[in-house]
C-alpha positions in Angstrom: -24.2 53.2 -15.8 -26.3 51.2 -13.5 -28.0 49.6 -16.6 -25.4 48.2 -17.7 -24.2 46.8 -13.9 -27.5 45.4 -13.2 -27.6 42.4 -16.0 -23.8 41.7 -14.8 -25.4 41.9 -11.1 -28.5 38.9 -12.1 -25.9 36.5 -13.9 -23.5 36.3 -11.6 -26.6 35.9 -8.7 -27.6 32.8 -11.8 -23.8 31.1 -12.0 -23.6 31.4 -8.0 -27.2 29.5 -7.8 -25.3 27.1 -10.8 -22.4 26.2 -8.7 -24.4 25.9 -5.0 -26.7 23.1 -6.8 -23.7 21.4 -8.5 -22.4 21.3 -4.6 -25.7 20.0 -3.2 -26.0 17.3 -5.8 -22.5 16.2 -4.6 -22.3 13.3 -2.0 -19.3 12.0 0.2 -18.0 8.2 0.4 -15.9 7.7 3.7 -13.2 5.3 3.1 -12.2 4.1 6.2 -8.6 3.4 7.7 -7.6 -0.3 7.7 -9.5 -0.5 4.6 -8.3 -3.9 2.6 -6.7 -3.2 -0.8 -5.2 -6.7 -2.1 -2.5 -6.2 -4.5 -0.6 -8.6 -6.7 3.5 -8.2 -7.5 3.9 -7.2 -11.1 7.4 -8.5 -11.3 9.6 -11.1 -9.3 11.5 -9.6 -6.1 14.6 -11.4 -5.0 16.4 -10.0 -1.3 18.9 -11.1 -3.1 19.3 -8.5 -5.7 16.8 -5.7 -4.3 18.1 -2.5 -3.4 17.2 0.5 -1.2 15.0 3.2 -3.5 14.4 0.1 -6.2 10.6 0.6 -7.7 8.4 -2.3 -7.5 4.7 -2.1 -9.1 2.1 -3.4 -8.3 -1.5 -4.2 -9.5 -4.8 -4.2 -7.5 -5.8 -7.7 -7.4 -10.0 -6.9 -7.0 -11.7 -4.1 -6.9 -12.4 -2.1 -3.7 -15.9 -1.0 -2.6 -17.1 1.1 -0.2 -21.3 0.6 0.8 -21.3 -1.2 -3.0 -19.7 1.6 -4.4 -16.3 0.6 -6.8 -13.6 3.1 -5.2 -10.7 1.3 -6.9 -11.0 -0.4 -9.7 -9.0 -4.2 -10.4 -5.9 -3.2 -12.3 -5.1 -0.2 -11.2 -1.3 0.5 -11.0 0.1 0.9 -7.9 3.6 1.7 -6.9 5.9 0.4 -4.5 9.4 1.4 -3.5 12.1 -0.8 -1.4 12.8 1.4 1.7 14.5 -1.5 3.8 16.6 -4.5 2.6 18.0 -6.9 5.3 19.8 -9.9 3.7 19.7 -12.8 5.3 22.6 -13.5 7.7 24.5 -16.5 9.7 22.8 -18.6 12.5 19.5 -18.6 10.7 18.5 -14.8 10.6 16.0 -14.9 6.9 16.4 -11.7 5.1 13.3 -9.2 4.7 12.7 -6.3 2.4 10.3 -3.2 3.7 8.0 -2.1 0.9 6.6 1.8 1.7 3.5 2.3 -1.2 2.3 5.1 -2.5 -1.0 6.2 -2.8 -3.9 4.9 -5.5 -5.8 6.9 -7.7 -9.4 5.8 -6.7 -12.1 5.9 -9.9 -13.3 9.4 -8.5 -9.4 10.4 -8.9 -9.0 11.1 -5.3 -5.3 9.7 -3.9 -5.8 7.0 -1.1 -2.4 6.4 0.6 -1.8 2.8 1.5 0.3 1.0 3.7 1.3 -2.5 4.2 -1.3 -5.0 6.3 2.0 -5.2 8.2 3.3 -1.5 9.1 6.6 -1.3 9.6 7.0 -4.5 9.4 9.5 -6.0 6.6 8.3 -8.5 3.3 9.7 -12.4 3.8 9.9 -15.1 6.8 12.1 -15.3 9.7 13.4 -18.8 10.4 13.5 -17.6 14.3 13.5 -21.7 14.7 17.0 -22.1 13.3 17.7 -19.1 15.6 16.8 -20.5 18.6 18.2 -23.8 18.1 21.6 -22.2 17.3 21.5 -20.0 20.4 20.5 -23.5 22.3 23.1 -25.3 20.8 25.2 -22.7 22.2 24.6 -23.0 25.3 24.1 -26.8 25.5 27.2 -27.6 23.5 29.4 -24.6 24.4 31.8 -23.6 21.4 31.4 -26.2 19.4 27.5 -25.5 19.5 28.3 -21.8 18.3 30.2 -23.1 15.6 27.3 -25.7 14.2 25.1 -22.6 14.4 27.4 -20.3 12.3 27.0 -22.3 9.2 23.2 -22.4 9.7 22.2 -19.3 6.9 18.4 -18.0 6.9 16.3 -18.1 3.6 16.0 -15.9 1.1 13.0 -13.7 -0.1 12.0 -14.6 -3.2 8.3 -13.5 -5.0 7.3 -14.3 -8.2 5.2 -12.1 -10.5 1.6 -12.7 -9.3 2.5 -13.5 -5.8 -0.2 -11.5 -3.8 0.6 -8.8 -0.9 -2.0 -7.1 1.7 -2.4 -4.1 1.9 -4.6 -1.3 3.5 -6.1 1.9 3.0 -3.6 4.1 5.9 -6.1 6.9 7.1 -9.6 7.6 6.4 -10.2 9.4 3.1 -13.2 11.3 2.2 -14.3 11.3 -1.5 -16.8 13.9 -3.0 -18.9 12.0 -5.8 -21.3 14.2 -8.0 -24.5 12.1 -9.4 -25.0 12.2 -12.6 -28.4 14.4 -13.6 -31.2 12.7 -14.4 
């Protein structure tokens, strides 16, 4: 019997000498947070018509590297989803949609969640301008001020297909990488 546990014994000693020199041939690329990842809108987006939940995909725009190492390539699919819709409103309030991404496969196939260059912030402009000068007129006018200021309506957010949006890489991410054997 311990002939026949004694070659079992030596190849399983070989695969675990196998597998540790797989391991030590493996080397790490840190991602780090704040990383840049410029993506482009695959369809329009209208505040108009978008709605809480509403998918909205996206394409990287170039690739990323990390110490001249592609860890995303240009292309890759990413996808958004509305999780915010303001629309725009009376006395020059603009409306503004809030995107929430989810994470992109990177060429190793590791996930690397993103986030908006503007975190928590919403998509679109705020005419605060128009705002101000309705609040202004307000108080220099008195009523009639108010009511000049109540037909002044903020913009719309409107993107066309292409239209680029910043984005960044939203907590450091270490990626194994195995070399290729020479």
């Amino acid at each position: 019997m311990k002939k026949l546990t004694r070659p079992f014994y030596v190849s399983g000693i070989t695969v675990a000498i196998m597998l540790l020199s797989l391991f030590a041939k493996a080397k790490t690329i840190v991602v780090p947070k704040g990383t840049p990842v410029k993506l482009v809108f695959v369809h329009a987006l209208s505040s108009k018509t978008a709605k809480v939940g509403e998918i909205v995909p996206f394409h990287v725009a170039l690739p990323v590297k990390v110490h001249g190492q592609v860890i995303i390539r240009k292309g890759t699919y990413v996808k958004g989803v509305i999780s915010g819709v303001d629309h725009r409103k009376r006395f020059g309030v603009s409306a503004r949609i809030k995107i929430t991404l989810n994470p992109v496969r990177s060429v190793f196939g590791t996930a690397i969640p993103l986030e908006p260059k503007t975190k928590g912030k919403y998509t679109g402009s705020r005419s605060d301008k128009a705002a101000y000068a309705s609040g202004g007129a307000a108080l220099l006018l008195g009523p009639i001020g108010l009511v000049g200021g109540y037909f002044v309506v903020g913009k719309q957010v409107n993107v066309k297909a292409g239209s680029p949006f910043v984005s960044q890489v939203s907590q450091k991410v270490v990626i194994r990488v195995r070399e290729k054997r020479r």
